[in-house]
N, C-alpha and C positions, 0 to 999 in steps of 0.2 A: 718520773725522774726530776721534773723540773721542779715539784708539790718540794720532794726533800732535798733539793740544793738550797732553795728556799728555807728549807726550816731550819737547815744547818746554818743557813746563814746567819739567821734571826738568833739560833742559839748562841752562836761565837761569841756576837754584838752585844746578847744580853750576859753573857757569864762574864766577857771582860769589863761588865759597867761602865761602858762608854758608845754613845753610840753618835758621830758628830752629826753637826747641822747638816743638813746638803743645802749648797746656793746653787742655784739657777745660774750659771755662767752667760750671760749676755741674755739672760732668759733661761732658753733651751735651747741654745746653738745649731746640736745636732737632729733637731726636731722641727724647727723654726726659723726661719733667719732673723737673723743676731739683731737685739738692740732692736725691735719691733714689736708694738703692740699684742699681734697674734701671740708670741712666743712670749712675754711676760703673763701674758692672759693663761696659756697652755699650761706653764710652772705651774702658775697658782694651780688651779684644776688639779693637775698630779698631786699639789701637796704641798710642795715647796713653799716654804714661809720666809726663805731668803731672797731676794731678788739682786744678781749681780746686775752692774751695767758699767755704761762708759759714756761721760758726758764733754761735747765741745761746745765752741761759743760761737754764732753768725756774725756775721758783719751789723747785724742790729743789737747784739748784747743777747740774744735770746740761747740759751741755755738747753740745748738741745741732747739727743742718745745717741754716740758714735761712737764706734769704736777707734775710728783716726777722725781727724777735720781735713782729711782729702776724701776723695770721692774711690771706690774701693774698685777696679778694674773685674776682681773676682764676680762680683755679682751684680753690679749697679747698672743701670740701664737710664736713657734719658724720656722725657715725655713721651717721645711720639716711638718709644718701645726700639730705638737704639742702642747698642750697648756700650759700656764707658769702655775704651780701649785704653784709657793714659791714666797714670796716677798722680797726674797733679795739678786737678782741678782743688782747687784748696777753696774750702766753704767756709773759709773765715772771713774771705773777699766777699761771701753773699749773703743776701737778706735769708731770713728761713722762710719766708714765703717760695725763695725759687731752691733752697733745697729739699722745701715737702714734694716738689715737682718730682725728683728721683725715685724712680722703681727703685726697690731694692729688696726685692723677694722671686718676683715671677720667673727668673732664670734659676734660680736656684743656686746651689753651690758645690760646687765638685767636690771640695773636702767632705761636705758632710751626704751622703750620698739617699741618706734617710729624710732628709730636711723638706717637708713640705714647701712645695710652689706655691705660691702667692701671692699677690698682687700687694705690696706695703710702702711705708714709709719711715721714715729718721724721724720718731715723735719728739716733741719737747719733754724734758723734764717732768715736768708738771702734769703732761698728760698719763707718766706711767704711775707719778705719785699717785695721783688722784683713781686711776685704774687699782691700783693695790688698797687705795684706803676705801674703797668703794669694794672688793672681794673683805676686805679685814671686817668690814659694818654689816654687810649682807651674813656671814659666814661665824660672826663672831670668833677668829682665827685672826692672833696678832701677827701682821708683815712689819717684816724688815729689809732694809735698802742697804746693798752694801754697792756704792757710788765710788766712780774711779775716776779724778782730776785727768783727762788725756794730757799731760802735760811734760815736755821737754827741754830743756835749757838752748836749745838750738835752736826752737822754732819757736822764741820769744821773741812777740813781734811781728810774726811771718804767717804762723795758723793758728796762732793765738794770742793774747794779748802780753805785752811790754812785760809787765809784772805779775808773778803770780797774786799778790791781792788782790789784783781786779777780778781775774778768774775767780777764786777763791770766793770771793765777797758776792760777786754773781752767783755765783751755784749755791752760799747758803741765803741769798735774799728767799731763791725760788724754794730750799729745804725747809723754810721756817716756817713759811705761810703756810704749808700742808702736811708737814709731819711732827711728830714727835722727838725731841734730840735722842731719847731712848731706844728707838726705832733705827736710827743712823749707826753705819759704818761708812767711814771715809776713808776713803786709801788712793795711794798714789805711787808710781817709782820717782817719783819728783821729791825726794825728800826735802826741797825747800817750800813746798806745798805746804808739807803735814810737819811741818816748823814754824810757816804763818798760823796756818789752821788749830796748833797747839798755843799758842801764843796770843790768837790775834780772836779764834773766834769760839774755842775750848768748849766745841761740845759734839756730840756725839765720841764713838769710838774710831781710834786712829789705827789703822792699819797699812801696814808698813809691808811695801810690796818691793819682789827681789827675784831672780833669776837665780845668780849662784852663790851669792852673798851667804856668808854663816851670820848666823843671829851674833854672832860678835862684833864681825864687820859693820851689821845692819848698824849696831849701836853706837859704836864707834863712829858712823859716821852720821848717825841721825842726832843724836848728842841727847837724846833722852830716851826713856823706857813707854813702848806704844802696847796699847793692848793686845794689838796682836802682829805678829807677824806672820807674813804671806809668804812663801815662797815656791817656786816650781817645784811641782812633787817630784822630779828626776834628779835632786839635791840635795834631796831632803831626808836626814838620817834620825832615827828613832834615837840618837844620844841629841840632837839639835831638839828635839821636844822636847826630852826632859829638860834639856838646860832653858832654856824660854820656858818652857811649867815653873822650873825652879825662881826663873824672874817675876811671876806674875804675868807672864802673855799666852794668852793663846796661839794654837798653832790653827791655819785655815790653808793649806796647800792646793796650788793650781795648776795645771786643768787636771782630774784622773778623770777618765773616762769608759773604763774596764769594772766592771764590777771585782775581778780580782783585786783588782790596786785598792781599789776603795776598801775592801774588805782587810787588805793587807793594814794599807794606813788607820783602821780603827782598829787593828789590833796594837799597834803602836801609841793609841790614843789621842789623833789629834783631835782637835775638836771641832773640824767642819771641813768640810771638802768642797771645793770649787767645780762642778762639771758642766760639759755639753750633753750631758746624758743624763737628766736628773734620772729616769725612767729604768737606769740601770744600777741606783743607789740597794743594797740589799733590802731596809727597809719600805724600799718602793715596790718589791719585785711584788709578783703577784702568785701565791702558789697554784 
């Protein structure tokens, strides 16, 4: 039963000539915990040639993988295997030396209820770069980063720095050194971010992240055309593709995590999907 839900899959994907990327959402979220070497390591293995993630800044400028710059209550635990009960230990007050100190795999995480325990860390930057171009050289299999500015208008100042170009300018000092701008996607909901970043440092691809926003809105308020736009797939309507198809942007919709959805949304044709499940993408599936 499972050989030909498989092959049906495969067929749908192949007759509608389109079959999108899959990115690794924080890695493999559901597999992994988030934003941790193990789980970028895992992706690749399955296949995945996208790597989402989320980057903040320490109190030393070091450019680290999180998905907030507080400390996460859900999963995080302290050295001595404590667990974080509060959420607002902000690691933009600390060195990354005392944030590599944080567990943040061995309890695991009740949303994802598949997610391997393990003992990890908040890597920097540079360490998942170099982990991907190091699978891309071994494997002769080109990776790409699609890299998310954590960034807020509110908490300029507070868990991050004053002005987005400082951010900005950090995160591609560490992109430059180890990748390729071709290899890059940058995306942000901070559309003052990816207005520096268009502007200030015009390379890689700009991705233009949104909740409920229609690609009209997006524009209207990002003041230019980004190559793609992101938005949550519970939004997201197969006329909003074509009209972004018709602009020249791709569509990359976040999170599905349903092999239906994903199957649904490439019938519609976008052209890459954001999940916690890469392992449930149709062309992952295993007959």
């Amino acid at each position: 039963m499972r050989k030909l839900l498989f092959l049906l899959l495969c067929f749908n994907l192949i007759t509608m000539g389109q079959v999108p990327v899959i990115q690794g959402h924080r890695g493999c979220r559901g597999l992994y915990p988030e934003n941790t070497l193990p789980a970028f390591q895992h992706a690749l293995t399955m296949g995945v040639t996208v790597l989402e993630m989320d980057v903040c800044l320490s109190a030393d400028g070091q450019v680290y993988v999180s998905h907030e710059p507080y400390l996460n209550p859900l999963y995080a635990s302290f050295l001595d295997g404590n667990p974080v009960t509060v959420s607002t230990i902000n690691l933009y007050q600390k060195p990354y030396s005392e944030i590599k100190t944080f567990d943040v795999g061995s309890r695991g995480n009740k949303l994802f209820p598949e997610q391997v325990r393990i003992v990890t860390y908040k890597p920097l930057l540079s360490e998942v770069l170099a982990l991907g171009e190091a699978f891309s050289r071994k494997t002769g299999r080109k990776i790409f980063y699609n890299i998310e500015i954590k960034s807020e208008s509110s908490e300029y100042g507070k868990s991050q720095p004053a002005t987005v170009k400082e951010f900005a300018d950090r995160v591609w000092a560490v992109i430059a050194g180890q990748i390729s701008p071709d290899a890059l996607i940058l995306q942000s909901f901070d559309f003052a971010v990816l207005q520096y970043w268009k502007t200030a440092i015009h390379q890689g691809r700009i991705s233009a992240l949104v909740e409920k926003e229609t690609p009209e809105q997006m524009l209207s308020e990002l003041g230019f055309v980004p190559e793609i736009f992101s938005p949550s797939h519970k939004y997201l309507s197969k006329e909003q593709i074509d009209f972004c198809h018709s602009k020249g942007m791709q569509v990359i919709p976040w999170t599905i995590n349903t092999t239906a959805e994903m199957q649904q949304f490439s019938d519609w044709q976008v052209d890459g999907i954001i999940t916690d499940y890469p392992n449930r993408a149709p062309q992952f599936l295993k007959p």
